[in-house]
C-alpha positions in Angstrom: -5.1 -94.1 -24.6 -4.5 -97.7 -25.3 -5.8 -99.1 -28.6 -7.0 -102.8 -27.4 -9.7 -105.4 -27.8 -9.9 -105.9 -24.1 -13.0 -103.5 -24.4 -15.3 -105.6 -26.7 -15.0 -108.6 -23.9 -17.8 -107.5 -22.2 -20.2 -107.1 -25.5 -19.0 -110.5 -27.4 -19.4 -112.8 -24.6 -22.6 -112.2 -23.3 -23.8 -112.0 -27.5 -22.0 -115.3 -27.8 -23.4 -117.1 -25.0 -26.9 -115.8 -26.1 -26.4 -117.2 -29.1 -25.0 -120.7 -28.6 -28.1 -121.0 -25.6 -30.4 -120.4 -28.6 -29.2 -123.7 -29.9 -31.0 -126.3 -27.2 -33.9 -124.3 -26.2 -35.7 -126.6 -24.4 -32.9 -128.3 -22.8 -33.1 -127.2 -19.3 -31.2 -129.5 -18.1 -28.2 -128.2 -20.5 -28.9 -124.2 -20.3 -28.8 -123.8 -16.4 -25.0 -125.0 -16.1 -24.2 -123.2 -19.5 -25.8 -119.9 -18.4 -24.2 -120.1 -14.8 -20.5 -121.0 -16.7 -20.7 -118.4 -19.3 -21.6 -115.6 -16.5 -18.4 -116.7 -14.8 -16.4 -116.5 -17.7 -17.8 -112.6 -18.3 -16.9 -111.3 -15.1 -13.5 -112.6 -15.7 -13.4 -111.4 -18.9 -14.9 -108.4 -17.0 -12.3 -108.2 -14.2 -9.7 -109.0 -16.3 -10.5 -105.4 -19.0 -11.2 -103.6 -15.6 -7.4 -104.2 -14.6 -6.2 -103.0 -18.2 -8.3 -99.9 -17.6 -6.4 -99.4 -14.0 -2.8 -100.2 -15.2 -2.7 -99.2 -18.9 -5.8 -96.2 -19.0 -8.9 -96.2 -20.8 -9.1 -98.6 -23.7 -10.3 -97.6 -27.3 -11.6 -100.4 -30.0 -12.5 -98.0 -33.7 -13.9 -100.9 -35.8 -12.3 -101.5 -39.1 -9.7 -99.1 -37.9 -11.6 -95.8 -39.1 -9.8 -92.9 -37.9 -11.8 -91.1 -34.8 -14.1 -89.7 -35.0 -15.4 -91.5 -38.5 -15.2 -95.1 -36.9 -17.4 -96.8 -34.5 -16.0 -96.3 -30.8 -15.9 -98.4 -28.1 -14.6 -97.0 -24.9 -14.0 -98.5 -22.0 -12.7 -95.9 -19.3 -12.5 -96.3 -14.9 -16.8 -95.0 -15.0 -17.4 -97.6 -17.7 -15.7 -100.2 -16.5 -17.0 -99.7 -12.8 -21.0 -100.8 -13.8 -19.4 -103.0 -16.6 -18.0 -104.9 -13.4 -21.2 -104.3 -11.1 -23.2 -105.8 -13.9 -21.3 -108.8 -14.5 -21.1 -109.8 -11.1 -24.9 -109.1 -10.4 -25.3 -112.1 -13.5 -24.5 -115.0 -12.1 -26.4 -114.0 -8.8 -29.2 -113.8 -10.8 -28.9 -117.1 -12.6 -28.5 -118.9 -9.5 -31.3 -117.1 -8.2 -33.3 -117.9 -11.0 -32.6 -121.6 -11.5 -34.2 -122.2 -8.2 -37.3 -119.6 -8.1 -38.4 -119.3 -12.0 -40.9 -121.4 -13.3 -39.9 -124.2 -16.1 -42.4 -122.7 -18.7 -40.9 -119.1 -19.2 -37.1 -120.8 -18.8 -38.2 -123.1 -22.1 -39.3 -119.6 -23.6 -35.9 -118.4 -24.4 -35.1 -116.9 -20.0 -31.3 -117.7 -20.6 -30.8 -116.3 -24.3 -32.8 -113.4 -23.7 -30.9 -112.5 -20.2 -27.2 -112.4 -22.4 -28.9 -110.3 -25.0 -30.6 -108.3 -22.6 -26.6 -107.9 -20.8 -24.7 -107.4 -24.2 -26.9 -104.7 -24.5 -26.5 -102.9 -20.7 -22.5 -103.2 -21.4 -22.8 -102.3 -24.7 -24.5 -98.8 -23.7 -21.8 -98.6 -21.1 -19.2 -98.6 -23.4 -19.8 -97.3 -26.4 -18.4 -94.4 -27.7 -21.0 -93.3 -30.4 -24.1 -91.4 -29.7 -26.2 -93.9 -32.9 -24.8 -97.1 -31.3 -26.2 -96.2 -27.6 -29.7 -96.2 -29.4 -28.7 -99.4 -30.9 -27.5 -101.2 -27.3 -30.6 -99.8 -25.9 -32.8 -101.2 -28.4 -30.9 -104.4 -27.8 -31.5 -104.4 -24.1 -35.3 -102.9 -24.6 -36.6 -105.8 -26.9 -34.9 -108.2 -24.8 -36.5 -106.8 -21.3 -40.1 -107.1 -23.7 -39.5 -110.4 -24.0 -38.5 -111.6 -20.7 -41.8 -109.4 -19.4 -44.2 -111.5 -21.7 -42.8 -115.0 -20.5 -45.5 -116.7 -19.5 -48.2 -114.8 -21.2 -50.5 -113.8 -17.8 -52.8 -110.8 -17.9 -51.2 -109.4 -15.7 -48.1 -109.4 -17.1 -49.9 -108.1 -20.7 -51.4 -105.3 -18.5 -48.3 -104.2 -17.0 -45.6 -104.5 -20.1 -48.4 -102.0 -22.0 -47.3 -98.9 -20.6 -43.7 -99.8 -20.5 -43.8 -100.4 -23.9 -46.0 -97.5 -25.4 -43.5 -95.4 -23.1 -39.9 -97.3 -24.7 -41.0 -97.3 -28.1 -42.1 -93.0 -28.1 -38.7 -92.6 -26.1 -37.1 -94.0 -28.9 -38.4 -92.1 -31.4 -37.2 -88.8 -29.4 -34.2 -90.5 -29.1 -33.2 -90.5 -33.2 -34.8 -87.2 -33.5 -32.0 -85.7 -30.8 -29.4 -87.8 -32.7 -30.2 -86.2 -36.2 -30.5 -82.8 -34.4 -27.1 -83.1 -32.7 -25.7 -84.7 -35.9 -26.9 -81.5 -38.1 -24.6 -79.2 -35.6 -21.4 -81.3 -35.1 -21.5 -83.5 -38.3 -20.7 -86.1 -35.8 -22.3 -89.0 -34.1 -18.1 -89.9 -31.9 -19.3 -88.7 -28.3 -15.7 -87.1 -27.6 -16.1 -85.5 -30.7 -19.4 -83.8 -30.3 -18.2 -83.0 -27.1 -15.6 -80.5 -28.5 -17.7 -79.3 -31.2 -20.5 -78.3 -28.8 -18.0 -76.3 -26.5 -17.1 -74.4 -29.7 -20.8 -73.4 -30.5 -21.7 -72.4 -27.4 -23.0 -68.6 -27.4 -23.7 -68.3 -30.8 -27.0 -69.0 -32.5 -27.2 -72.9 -32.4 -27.3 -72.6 -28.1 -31.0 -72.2 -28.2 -31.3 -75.4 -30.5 -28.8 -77.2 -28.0 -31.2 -76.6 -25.1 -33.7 -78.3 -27.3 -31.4 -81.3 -28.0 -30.6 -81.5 -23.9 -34.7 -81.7 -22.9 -35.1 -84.2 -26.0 -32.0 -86.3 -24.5 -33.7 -85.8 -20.6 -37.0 -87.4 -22.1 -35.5 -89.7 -23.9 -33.1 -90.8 -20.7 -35.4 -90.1 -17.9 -38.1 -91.8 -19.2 -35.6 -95.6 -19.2 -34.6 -94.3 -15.9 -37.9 -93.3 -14.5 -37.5 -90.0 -13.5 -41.1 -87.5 -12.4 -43.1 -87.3 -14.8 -42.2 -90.2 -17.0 -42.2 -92.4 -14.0 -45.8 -94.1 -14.3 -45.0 -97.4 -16.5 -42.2 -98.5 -13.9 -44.1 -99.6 -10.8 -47.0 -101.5 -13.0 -44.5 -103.2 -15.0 -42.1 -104.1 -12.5 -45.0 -105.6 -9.6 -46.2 -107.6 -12.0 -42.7 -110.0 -12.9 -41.3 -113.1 -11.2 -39.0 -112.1 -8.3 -35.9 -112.7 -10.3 -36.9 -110.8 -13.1 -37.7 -108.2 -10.6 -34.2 -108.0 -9.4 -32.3 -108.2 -12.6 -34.5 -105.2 -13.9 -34.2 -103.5 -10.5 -30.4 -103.6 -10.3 -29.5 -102.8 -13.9 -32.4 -101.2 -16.5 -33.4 -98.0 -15.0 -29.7 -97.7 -13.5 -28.6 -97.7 -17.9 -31.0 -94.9 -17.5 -29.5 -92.7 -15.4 -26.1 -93.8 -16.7 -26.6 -92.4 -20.1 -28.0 -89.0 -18.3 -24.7 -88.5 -16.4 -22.3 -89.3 -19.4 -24.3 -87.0 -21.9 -25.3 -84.3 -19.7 -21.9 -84.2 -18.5 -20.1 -84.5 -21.7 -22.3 -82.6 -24.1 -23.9 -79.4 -21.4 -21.9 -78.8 -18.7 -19.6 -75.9 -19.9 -22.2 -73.7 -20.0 -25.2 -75.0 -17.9 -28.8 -73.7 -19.0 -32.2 -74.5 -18.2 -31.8 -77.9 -19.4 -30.2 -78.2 -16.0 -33.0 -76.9 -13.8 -35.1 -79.0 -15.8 -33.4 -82.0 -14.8 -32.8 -81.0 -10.9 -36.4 -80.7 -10.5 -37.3 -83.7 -11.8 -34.9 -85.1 -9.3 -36.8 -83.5 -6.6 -39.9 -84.7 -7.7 -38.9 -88.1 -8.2 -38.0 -88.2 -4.1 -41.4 -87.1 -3.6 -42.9 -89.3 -5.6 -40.8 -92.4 -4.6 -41.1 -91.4 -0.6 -45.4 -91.2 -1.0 -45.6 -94.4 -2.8 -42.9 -96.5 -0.4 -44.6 -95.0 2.5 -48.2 -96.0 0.9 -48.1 -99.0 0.2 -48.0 -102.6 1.6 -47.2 -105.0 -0.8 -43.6 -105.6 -0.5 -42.6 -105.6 -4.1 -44.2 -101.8 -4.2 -42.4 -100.8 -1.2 -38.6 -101.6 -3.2 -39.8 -100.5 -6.1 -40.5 -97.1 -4.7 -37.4 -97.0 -3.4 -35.5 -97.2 -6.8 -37.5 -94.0 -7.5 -36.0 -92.5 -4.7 -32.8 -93.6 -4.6 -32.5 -92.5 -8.7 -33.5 -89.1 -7.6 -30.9 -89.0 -4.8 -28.1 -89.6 -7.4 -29.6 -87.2 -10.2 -29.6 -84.4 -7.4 -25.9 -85.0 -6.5 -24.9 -84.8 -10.0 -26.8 -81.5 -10.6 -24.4 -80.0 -7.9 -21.8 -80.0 -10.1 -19.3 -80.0 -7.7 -16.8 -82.9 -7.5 -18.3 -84.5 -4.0 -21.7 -84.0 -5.6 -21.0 -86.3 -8.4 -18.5 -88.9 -7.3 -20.9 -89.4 -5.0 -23.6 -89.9 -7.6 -21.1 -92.6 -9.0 -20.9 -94.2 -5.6 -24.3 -94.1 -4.8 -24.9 -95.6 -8.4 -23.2 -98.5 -8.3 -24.1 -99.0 -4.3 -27.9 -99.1 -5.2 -27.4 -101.8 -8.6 -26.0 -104.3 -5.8 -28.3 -103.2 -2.8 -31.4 -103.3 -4.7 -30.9 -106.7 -6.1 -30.2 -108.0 -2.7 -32.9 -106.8 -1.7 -35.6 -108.6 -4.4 -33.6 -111.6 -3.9 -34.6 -111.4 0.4 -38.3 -109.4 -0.4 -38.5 -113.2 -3.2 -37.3 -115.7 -0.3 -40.4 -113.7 2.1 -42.6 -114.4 -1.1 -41.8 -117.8 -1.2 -41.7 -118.6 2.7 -45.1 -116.9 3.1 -47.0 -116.8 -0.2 -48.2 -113.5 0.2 -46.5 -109.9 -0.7 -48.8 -108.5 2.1 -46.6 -107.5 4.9 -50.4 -106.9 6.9 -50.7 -111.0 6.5 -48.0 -112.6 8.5 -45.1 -112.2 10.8 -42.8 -113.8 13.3 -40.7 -114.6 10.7 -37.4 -114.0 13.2 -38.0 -117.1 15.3 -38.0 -119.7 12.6 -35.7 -117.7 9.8 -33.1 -115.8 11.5 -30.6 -115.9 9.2 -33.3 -114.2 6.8 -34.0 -111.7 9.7 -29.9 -110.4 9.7 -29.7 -110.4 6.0 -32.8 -108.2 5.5 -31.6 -106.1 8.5 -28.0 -105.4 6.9 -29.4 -104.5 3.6 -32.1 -102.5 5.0 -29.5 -100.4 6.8 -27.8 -100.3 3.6 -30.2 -98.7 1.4 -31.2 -96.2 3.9 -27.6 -95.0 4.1 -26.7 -95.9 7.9 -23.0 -95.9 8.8 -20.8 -98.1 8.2 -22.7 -99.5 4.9 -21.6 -98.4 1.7 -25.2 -96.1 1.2 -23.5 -93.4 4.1 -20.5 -93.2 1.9 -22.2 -92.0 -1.2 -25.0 -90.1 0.2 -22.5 -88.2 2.7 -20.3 -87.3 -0.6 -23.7 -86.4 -2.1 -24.8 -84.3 0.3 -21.4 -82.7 1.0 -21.3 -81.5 -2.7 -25.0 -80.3 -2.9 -24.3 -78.5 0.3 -21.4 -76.8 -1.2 -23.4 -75.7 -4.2 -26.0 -73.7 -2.6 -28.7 -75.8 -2.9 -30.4 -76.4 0.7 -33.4 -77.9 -1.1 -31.7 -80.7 -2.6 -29.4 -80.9 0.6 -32.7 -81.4 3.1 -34.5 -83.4 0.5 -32.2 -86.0 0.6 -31.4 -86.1 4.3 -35.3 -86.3 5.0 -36.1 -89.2 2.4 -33.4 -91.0 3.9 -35.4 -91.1 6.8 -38.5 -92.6 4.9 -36.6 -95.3 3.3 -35.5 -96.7 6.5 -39.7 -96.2 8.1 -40.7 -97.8 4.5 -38.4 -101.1 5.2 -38.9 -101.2 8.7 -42.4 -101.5 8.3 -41.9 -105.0 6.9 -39.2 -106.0 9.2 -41.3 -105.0 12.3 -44.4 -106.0 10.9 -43.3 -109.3 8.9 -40.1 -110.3 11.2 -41.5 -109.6 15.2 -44.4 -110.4 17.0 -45.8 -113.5 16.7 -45.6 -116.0 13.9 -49.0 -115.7 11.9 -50.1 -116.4 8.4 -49.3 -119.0 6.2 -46.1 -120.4 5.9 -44.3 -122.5 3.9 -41.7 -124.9 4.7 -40.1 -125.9 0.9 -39.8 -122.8 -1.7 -42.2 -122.2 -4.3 -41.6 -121.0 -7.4 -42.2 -118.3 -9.7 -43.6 -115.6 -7.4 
């Protein structure tokens, strides 16, 4: 492995641009272009690490050059790298998106700082290497998603960023409680490390406790990611932000989520899989179920998408569960597919908002005849997320299905075909309903702001 400082890129500039944007921060006028030119620079900087990782292997940064596994890691390897890239390039979408659509008052509140934070903490639980410090990104990235939540200070806002709070801050207690637990076995916190210690221990009398450790880490992870049951603060405190806020936390939070699932459960429990396992699998079942009622219930838009992240993070838990090779590259695929897909699709469900002024799908329509550009673009990333060939969905939920297939598990296998199914119904109901027929409702010409 390469010893380089091409792997920090992605944590120092996004800190540093946070930062300097903390130094003017009522000076719109000078944060928009310096937002929108330091998320440029990162995905260079991220584009440019990505090609290390491709050409030279995975890159390692120990700080103060402590030998592994007594120094802080961070490690940057292809998985890493992949949603390092996906995030950084989802960044200046957003910024663009957001100069236009968010309201002046919550950019003077600190929007621009607290989005870099909020992103030097996502890359920074991508690549670190040290179980502590992925508590410490996350806490970075969680305080930084509170405060982009409260901008503008609306009930409704209040009301919703309660249970997503209460929910975060108990998660993160678990969370150093499984830390100190894992610590008292291995004596390490170096993931690698307590990797190989873990396979050593396994059978003798510390597997029970490990199984303890795995359910404390699935809490812990599934309640960021939004997995059944720990589920119920998502929906409230998602329908409730601006649309651009809506898409960054679409695209990237719960996605950390399900990131740090996939690299502990398959780092830490895979060489001898226990109940932890089945515990996780269902959940992903459940989560489908759950995500399928509430898409198919409801008729405010925002609902509708945010229903389908529920579904579409149960889809890739399932493929991972498989264990089989198709199973989980697909889960990678399908991962990294639904960050870019989802965010599209807040940024078209936002425009809708804007045009209309309503999230009602049951109060307008005829939107093809005046917007049709709108029409093809919600069409394409509708066939998208329900996985229709040729879109990049098919690929990763025919790999996904393949490898669940292959592992015996018809359940998972049927599940996933048949909620396929209900995604498409779910967004066709707003393209029939909002996009054909007749136009009706109110419409309005110039974009509004801050829906």
């Amino acid at each position: 492995m390469m010893m380089t400082n091409f792997a920090l890129l992605p944590i120092l500039i996004p800190f540093v641009a946070a930062i300097l944007l903390l130094i003017l921060p009522h000076k719109i006028k000078y944060q928009r272009p310096a937002a929108l030119s330091f998320s440029f620079i990162l995905l260079a900087a991220s584009l440019f690490s990505a090609y290390k990782v491709i050409t030279e292997g995975t890159l390692v940064v120990t700080m103060g050059n402590w030998p592994v596994p007594f120094g802080i890691s961070i490690v940057a390897d292809m998985l890493a790298m992949l949603l390092v890239v996906t995030t950084t390039l989802i960044l200046p979408l957003i910024i663009l998106y957001s100069i236009r659509t968010i309201s002046v008052q919550r950019e003077e509140g600190l929007y621009y700082p607290l989005v870099f934070f909020m992103i030097t903490g996502v890359n920074g639980s991508f690549l670190t290497g040290d179980i502590f410090n992925l508590f410490v990104f996350f806490e970075v990235m969680l305080m930084s998603s509170y405060g982009i939540l409260v901008l503008g200070g609306t009930r409704v806002q209040l009301q919703g960023i309660l249970k997503y709070l209460v929910f975060n801050v108990i998660a993160s207690a678990f969370f150093i409680v499984s830390v100190a637990m894992l610590y008292g076995i291995v004596g390490t916190l170096n993931m690698a490390d307590i990797a190989n210690k873990l396979a050593q221990v396994q059978g003798n009398a510390d597997a029970g406790l490990i199984s303890v450790i795995a359910i404390f880490f699935l809490f812990v992870f599934g309640s960021k990611a939004g997995i059944f049951p720990l589920f119920v603060w998502l929906p409230s405190s998602y329908v409730s932000a601006p649309m651009p806020i809506l898409a960054l936390f679409g695209g990237l939070l719960t996605k950390v989520g399900v990131y740090a699932i996939l690299r502990t459960f398959s780092l830490f429990f895979s060489s001898s899989p226990g109940i932890e396992w089945d515990f996780l699998r269902w959940s992903a079942y459940l989560t489908i179920i759950i995500g399928v009622v509430g898409a198919m219930s409801y008729r405010n838009m925002k609902n509708i998408i945010i229903y389908n992240i529920l579904i579409a993070i149960g889809v890739i838990l399932v493929g991972f569960t498989s264990l089989t090779t198709s199973g989980m590259t697909g889960s990678v695929f399908y991962l990294i597919h639904d960050m870019l897909i989802k965010v599209a699709l807040f940024m078209v469900i936002g425009v809708i908002l804007f045009i209309t002024g309503t999230p009602d799908i049951r109060d307008f329509s005829g939107l093809i005849a005046r917007y049709p550009g709108l029409t093809i673009t919600f069409f394409i990333a509708m066939l998208g997320l329900a996985g229709i060939p040729p879109f990049s969905g098919f690929v990763g939920k025919l790999y996904i299905v393949k490898g669940v297939f292959e592992s015996g598990d018809s359940v998972g296998g049927i599940l996933i075909l048949v909620s396929s199914l209900f995604v498409l119904l779910s967004l066709l109901r707003i393209f029939i309903l909002g996009f054909w027929g007749k136009e009706r409702g109110p419409v309005i010409t110039s974009l509004a702001t801050d829906k």
